[in-house]
VOTI-293330 format. One line per 5 residues: number of its first residue (from 1); their letters; for each residue x, y, z of C-alpha. Coordinates in nm, 4 decimals, always signed. Example, Ala and Ser with C-alpha at 12.3 -4.5 7.8 and 13.67 -1.06 7.14 Angstrom:
1	as	+1.2300:-0.4500:+0.7800  +1.3670:-0.1060:+0.7140;
REM end
This chain:
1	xxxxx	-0.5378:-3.8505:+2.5511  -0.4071:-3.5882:+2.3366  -0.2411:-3.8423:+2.0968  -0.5416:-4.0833:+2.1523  -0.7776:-3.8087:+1.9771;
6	xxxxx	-0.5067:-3.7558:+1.7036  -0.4872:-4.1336:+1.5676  -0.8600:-4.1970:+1.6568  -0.9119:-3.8986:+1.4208  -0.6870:-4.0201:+1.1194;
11	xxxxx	-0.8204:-4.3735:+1.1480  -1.1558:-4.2144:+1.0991  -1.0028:-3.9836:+0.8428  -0.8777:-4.2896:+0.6428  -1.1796:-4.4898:+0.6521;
16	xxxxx	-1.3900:-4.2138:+0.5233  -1.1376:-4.1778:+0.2656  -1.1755:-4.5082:+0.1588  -1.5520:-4.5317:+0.1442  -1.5620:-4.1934:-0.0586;
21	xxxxx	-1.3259:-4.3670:-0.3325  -1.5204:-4.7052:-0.3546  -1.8474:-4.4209:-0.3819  -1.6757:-4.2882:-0.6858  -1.6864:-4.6175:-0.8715;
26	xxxxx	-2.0585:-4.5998:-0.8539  -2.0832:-4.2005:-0.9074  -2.3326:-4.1646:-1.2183  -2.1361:-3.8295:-1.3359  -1.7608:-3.7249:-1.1918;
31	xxxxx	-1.6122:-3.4068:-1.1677  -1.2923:-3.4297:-1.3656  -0.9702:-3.3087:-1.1834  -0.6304:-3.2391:-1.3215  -0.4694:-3.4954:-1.0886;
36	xxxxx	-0.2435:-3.5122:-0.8222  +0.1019:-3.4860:-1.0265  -0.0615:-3.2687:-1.3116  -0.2161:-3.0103:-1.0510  +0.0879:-2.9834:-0.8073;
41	xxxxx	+0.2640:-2.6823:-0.7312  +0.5917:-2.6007:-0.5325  +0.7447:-2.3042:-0.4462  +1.0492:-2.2414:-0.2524  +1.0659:-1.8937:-0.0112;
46	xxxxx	+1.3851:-1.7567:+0.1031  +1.3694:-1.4497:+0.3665  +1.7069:-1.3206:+0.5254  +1.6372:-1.0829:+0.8021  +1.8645:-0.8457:+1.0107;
51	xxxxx	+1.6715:-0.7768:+1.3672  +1.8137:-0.5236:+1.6171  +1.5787:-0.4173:+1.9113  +1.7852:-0.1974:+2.1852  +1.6093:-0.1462:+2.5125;
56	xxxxx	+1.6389:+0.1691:+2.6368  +1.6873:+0.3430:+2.9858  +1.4932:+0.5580:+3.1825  +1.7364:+0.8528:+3.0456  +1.7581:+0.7353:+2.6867;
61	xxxxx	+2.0297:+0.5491:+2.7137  +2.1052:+0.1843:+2.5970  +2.0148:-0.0618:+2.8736  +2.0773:-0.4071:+2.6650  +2.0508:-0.5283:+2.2877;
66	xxxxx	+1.9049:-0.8164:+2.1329  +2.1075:-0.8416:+1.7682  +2.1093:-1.1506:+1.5315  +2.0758:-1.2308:+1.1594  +1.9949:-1.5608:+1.0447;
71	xxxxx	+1.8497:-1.6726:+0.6759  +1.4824:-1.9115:+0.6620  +1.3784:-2.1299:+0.3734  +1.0176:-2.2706:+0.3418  +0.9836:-2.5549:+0.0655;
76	xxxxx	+0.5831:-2.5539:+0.0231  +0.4686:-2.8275:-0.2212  +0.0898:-2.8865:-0.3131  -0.0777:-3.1631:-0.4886  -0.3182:-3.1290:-0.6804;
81	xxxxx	-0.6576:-3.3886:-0.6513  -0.6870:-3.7014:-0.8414  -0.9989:-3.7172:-1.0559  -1.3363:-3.7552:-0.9593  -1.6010:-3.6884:-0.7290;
86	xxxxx	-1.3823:-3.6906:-0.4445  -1.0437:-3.5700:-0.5053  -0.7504:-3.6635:-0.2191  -0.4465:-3.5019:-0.2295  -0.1290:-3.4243:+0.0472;
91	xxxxx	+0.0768:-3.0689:+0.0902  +0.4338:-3.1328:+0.2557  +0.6129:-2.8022:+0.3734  +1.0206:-2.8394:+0.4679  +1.1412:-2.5304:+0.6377;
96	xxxxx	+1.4842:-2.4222:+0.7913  +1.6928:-2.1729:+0.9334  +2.0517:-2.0960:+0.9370  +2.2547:-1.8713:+1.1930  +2.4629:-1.5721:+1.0081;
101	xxxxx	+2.5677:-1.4043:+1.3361  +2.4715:-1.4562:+1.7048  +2.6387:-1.4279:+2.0378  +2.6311:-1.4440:+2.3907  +2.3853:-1.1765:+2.5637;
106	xxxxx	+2.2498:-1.0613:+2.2205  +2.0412:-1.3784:+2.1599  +1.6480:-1.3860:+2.2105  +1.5486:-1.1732:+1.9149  +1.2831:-1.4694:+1.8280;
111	xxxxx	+1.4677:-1.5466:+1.4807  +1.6630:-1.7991:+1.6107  +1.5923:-2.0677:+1.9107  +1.8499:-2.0699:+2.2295  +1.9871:-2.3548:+2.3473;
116	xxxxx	+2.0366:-2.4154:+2.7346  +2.3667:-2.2611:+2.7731  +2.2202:-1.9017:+2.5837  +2.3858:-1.9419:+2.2225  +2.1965:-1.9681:+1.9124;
121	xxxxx	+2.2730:-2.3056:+1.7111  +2.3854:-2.3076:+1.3657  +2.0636:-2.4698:+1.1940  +1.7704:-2.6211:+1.2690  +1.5175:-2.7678:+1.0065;
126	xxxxx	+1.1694:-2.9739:+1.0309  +0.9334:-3.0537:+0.8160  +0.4960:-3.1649:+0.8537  +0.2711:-3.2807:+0.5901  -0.1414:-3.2664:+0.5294;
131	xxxxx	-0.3586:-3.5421:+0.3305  -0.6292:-3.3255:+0.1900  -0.9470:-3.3996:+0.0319  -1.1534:-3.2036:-0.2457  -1.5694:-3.2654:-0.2399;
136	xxxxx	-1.6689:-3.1334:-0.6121  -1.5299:-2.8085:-0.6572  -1.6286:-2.6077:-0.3693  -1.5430:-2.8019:-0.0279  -1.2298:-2.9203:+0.1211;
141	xxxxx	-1.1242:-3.0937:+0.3870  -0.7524:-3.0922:+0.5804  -0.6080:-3.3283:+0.8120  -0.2192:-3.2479:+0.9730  -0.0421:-2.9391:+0.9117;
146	xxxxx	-0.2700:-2.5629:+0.9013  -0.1420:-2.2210:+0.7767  -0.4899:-2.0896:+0.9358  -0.5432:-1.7306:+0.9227  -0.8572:-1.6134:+1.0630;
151	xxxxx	-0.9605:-1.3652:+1.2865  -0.9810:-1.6020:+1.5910  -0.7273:-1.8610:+1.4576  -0.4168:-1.7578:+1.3033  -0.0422:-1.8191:+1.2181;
156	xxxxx	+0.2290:-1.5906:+1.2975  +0.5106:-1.4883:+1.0093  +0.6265:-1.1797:+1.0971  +1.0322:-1.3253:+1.1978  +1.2227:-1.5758:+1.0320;
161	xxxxx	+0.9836:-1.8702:+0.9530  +0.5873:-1.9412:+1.0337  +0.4765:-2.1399:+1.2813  +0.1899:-2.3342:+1.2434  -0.1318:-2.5562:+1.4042;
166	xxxxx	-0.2216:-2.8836:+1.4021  -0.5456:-2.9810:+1.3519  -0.8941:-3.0495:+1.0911  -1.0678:-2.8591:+0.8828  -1.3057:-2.7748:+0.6097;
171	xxxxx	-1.3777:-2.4985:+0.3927  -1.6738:-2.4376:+0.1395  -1.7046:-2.1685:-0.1049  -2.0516:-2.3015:-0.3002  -2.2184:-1.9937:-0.2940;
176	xxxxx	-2.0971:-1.7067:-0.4475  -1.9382:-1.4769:-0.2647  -1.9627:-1.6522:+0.0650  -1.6159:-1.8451:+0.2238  -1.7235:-2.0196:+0.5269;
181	xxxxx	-1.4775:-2.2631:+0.7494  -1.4849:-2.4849:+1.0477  -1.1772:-2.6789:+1.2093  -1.0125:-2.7869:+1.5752  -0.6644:-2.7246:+1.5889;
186	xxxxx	-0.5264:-2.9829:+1.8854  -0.1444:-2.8038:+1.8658  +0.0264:-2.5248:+1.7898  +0.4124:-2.5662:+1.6499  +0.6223:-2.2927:+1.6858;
191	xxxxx	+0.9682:-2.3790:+1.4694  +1.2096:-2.2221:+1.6462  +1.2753:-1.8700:+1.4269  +0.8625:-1.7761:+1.4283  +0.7420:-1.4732:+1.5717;
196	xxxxx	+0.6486:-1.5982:+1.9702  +0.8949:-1.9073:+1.9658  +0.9860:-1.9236:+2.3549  +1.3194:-2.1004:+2.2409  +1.1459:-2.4626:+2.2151;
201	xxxxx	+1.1134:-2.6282:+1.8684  +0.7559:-2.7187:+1.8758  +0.5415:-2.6123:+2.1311  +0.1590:-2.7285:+2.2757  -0.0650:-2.4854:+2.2763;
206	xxxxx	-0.4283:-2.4669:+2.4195  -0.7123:-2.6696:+2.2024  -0.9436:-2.4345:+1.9776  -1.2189:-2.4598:+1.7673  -1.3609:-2.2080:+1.5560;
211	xxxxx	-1.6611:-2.1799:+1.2720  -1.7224:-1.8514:+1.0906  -1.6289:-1.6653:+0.7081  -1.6567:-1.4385:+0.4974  -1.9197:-1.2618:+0.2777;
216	xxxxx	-1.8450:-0.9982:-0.0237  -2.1897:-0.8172:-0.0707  -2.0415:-0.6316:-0.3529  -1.6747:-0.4818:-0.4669  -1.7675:-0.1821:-0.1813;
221	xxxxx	-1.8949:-0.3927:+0.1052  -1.7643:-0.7136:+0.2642  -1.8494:-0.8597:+0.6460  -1.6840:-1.0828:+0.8887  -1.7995:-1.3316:+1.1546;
226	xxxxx	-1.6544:-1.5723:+1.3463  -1.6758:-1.7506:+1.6699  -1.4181:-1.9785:+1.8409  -1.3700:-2.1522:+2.1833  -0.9616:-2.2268:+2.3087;
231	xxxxx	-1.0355:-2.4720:+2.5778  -0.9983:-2.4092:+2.9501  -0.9060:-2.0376:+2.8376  -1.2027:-1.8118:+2.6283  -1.4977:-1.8037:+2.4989;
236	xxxxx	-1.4911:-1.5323:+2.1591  -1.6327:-1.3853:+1.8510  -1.5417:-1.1592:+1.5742  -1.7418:-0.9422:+1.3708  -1.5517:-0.7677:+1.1071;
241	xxxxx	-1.7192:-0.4545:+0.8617  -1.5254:-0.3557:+0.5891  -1.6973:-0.0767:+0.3066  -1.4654:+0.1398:-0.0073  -1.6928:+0.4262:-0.1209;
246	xxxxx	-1.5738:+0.5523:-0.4397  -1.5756:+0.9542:-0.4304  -1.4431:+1.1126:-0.7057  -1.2216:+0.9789:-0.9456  -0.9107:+0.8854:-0.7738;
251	xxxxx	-1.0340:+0.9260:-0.4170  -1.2012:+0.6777:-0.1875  -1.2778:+0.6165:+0.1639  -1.2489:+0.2854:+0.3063  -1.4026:+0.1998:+0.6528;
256	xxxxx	-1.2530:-0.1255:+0.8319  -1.4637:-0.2233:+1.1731  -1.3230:-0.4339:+1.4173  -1.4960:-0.6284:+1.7429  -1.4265:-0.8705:+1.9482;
261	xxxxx	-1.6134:-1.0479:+2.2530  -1.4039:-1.2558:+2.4787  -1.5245:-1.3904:+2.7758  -1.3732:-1.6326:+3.0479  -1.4105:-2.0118:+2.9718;
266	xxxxx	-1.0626:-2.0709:+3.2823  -1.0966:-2.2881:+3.5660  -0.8168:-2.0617:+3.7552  -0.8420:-1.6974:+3.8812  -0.7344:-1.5509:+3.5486;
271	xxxxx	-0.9981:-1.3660:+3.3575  -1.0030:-1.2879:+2.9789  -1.3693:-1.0729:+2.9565  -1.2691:-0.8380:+2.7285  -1.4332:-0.6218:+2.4408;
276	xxxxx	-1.2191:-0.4661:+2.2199  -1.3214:-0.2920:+1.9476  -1.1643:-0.0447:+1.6242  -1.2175:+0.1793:+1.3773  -1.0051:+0.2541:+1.1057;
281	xxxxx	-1.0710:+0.5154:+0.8014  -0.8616:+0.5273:+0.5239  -0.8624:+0.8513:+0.2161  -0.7176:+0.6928:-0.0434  -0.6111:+1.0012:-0.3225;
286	xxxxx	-0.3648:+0.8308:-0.5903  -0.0401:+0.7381:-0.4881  -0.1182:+0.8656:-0.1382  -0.3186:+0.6993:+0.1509  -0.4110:+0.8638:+0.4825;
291	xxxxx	-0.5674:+0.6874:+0.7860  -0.6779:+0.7545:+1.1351  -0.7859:+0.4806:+1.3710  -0.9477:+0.4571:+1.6684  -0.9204:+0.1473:+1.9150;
296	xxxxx	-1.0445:+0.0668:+2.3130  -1.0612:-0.2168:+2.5410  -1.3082:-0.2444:+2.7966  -1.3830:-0.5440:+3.0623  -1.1852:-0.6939:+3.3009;
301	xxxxx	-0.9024:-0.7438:+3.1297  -0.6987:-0.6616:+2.8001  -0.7210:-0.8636:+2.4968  -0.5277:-1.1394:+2.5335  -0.3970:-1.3781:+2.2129;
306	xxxxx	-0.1559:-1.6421:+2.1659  -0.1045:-1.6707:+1.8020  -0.1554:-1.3821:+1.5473  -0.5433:-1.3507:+1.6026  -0.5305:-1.0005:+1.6724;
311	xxxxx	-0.6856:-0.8100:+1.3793  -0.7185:-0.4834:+1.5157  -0.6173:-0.1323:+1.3791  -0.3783:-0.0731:+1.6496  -0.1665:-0.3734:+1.6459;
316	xxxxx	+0.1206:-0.2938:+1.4784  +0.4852:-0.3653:+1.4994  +0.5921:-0.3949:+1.8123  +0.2643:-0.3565:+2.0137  -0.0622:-0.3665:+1.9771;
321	xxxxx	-0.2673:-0.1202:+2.2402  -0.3959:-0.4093:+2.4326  -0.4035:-0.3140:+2.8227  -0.6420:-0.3456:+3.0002  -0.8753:-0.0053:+2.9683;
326	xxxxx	-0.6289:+0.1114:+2.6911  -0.7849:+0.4181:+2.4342  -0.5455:+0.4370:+2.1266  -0.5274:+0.6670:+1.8307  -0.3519:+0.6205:+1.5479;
331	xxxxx	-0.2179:+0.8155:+1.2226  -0.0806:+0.6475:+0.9164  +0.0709:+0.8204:+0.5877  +0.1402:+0.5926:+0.3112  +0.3211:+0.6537:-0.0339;
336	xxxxx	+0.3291:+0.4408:-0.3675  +0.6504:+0.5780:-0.5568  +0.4787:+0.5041:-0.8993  +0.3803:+0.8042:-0.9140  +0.7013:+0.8849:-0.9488;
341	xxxxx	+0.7656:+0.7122:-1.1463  +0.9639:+0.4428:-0.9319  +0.7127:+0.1328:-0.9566  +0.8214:-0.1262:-0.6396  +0.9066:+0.1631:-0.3903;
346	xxxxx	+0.6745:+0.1953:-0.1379  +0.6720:+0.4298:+0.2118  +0.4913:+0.3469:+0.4974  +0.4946:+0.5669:+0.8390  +0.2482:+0.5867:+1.1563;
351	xxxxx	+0.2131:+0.7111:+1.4860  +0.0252:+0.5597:+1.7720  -0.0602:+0.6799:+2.1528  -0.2774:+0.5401:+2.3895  -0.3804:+0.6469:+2.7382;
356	xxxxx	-0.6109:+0.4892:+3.0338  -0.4289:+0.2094:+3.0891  -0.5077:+0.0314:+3.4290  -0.1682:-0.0836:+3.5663  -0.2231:-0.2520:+3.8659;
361	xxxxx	+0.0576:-0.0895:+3.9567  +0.0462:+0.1400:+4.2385  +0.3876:+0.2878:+4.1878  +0.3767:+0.3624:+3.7980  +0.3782:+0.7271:+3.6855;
366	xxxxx	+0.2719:+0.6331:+3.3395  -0.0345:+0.5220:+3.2106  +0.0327:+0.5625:+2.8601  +0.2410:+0.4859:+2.5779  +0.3522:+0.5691:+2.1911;
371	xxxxx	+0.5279:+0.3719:+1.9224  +0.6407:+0.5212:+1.5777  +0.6638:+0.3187:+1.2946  +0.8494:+0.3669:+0.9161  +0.8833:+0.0598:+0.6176;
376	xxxxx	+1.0134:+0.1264:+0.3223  +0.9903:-0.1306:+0.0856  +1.1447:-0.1940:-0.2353  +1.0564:-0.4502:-0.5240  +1.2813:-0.5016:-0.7975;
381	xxxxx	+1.0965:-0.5240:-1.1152  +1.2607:-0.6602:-1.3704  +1.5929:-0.8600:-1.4671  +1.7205:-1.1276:-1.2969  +1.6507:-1.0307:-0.9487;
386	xxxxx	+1.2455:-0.9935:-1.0583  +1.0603:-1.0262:-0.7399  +1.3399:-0.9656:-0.4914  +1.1979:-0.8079:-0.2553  +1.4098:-0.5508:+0.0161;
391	xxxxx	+1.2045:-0.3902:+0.3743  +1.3349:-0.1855:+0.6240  +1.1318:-0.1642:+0.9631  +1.1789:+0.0716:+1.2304  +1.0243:+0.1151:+1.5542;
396	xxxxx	+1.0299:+0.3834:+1.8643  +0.8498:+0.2668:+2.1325  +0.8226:+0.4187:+2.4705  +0.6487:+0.3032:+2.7872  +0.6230:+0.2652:+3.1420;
401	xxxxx	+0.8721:-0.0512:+3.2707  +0.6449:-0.3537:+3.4004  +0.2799:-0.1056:+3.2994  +0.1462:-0.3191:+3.0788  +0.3378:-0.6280:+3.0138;
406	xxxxx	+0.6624:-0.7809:+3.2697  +0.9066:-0.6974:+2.9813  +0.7657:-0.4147:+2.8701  +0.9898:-0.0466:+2.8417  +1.1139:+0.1646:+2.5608;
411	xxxxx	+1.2664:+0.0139:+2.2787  +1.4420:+0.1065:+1.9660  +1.4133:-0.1262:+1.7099  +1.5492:-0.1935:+1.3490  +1.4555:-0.5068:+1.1012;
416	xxxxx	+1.5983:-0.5294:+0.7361  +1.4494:-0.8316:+0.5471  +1.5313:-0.9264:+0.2100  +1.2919:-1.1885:+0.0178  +1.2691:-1.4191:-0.2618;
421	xxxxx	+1.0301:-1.6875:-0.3689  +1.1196:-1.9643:-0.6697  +0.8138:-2.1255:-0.8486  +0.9301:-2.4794:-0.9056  +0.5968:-2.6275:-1.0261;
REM end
């Protein structure tokens, strides 16, 4: 059926295609386009990344390490439209990793796949393509490979390479101001290297569809809503606040405003009600920013996600405060070194606790847990190496063994990534 759905849908893809191009030829007026060759653009990523997360003991002491280093290209080439009314277009993206170092017992770090017998291969490699089409200016519609990002639908990049969905779309942006979007995404592939890869190259996920946007009142005040359904799993909607008031010169306070409903759309005895909600104030002063935050889940269970839909104050590195019952606070420092005069160096560090977490667990002591978090990230400017970008990310984490999650316990972890991105076109 699955498969059934996906070539009934680009049949009906490719005969709407062709009636909008033999509408063109009797179009009074045309919008002119730069063309498919003339408006194309490529660009070739390159991230290298260094991930070391030790578990530790109940005494402090190292209980197991996951260690491995591998580098990820992404080849992302866009077309532009070919003139006219309608404008069609395709996007390919090639992407593929490469082991640097690996072994037996340290694999499982998520930036590299592992085969049956627990190593890490030397390379792996795919690549998935999109035919596109462009309605004026404002509207356009996507057929095969989606980057979505959304707060109910959204890719995950935070390891070696993204994963991605599968799926339809469109997106409109006719009024001014206002992004709005509607799509079904029928699969979610995980390349092997992506931030929840379970060790498979391309995994199924649950169907979803989702319709919401965006709206910028005004350069202080912008506001969120969406609404989405993953089948046989949850019902949920997002609505999103986010307001900069301009105090003085040089000092603002921005207010971000997370909530989302979930309820239970499963035919099993697993429930997903959930409402989990944030608040997040930021004091920007110069080259300084300060936040607090503020998160809580209530219902009968925690939030629950399986992709990077989880914008919320308190998701952060390694967790993101998502138990059921959990009350999190959070305090964030960050520093731009230009006012240092060190343009490119930037500091990031935050601390997080929660408490009230229901365990299920009759035989846990804790119901609560921390994680402290530090980037420093580094630029280069000019010269050769312009845009080469170097981030160091460290994480404490402590919390109670099998509390809140089967693998959960205290970690120490330590990521070094360094960047670089070629425009070819």
């Amino acid at each position: 059926m699955r498969n059934a759905v996906k070539w009934s849908s680009l049949a009906l893809a490719v005969a709407m295609g062709n009636g909008l191009i033999a509408s063109q030829a009797l179009a009074q007026e045309s919008t002119p386009g730069v063309g498919i060759v003339e408006g194309a653009t490529a660009t070739l990523s390159s991230r290298t990344m260094y991930f070391n997360r030790d578990f530790r003991d109940a005494d402090g002491n190292s209980d197991g390490i996951r260690e491995e280093a591998a580098t990820g290209m992404v080849l992302d080439f866009q077309s532009g439209y070919s003139e006219g009314l309608i404008g069609l277009g395709f996007d390919v993206t090639a992407m593929g990793g490469l082991k640097l170092d690996s072994g037996g017992g340290r694999t499982g770090t998520g930036i590299l796949p592992v085969d049956p017998d627990g190593t890490a291969p030397n390379e792996y490699a795919e690549i998935r393509g999109t035919v596109k089409g462009r309605i004026a200016e404002d509207t356009v519609l996507r057929y095969g490979t989606h980057f979505v990002e959304n707060p109910v639908v959204a890719y995950e990049d935070a390891r070696l390479l993204p994963n991605h969905y599968f799926g339809y779309s469109v997106t409109n942006e006719s009024i001014d101001g206002l992004f709005v979007e509607a799509g079904r995404m029928t699969d979610r592939g995980e390349m092997a290297g992506s931030s929840q890869t379970d060790g498979a190259y391309d995994v199924e996920g649950e169907d979803v569809s989702y319709l919401g946007g965006s709206y910028t009142f005004n350069d202080a005040l912008a506001a969120t809503l969406y609404t989405s359904k993953a089948d046989e799993m949850w019902k949920r909607h997002f609505l999103g606040l986010a307001h900069t008031a301009e105090l003085t010169d040089g000092l603002s306070l921005t207010s971000e405003l997370s909530h989302y409903h979930t309820s239970d759309d499963s035919p099993g005895a697993t429930t997903y009600d959930n409402d989990a909600t944030s608040l997040a104030l930021t004091l920007g002063a110069g080259n300084h920013g300060f936040t607090v935050a503020y998160q809580r889940m209530n219902g009968d269970s925690g939030y629950s996600y399986m992709d990077g839909a989880v914008f919320l104050a308190n998701s952060v590195q390694y967790s993101d405060f998502n138990a059921k019952d959990e009350r999190s606070w959070q305090a964030r420092y960050d520093y731009d070194f230009a006012g240092l005069g060190i343009p490119g160096l930037t500091f990031m560090t935050r601390y997080i606790t929660s408490s009230d977490i229901d365990t299920d667990y009759e035989d846990i002591e804790r119901d609560s847990r921390w994680e402290r978090d530090t980037n420093i990230s580094y630029t280069v400017q000019n010269g050769t190496l312009e845009g080469l970008n170097i981030l160091w990310r460290n994480a404490t984490v402590r919390q109670a063994a099998g509390g809140v999650r089967e693998w959960d316990g205290d970690i120490d972890e330590n990521r070094l990534i360094v960047s670089y991105s070629w425009d070819l076109l």
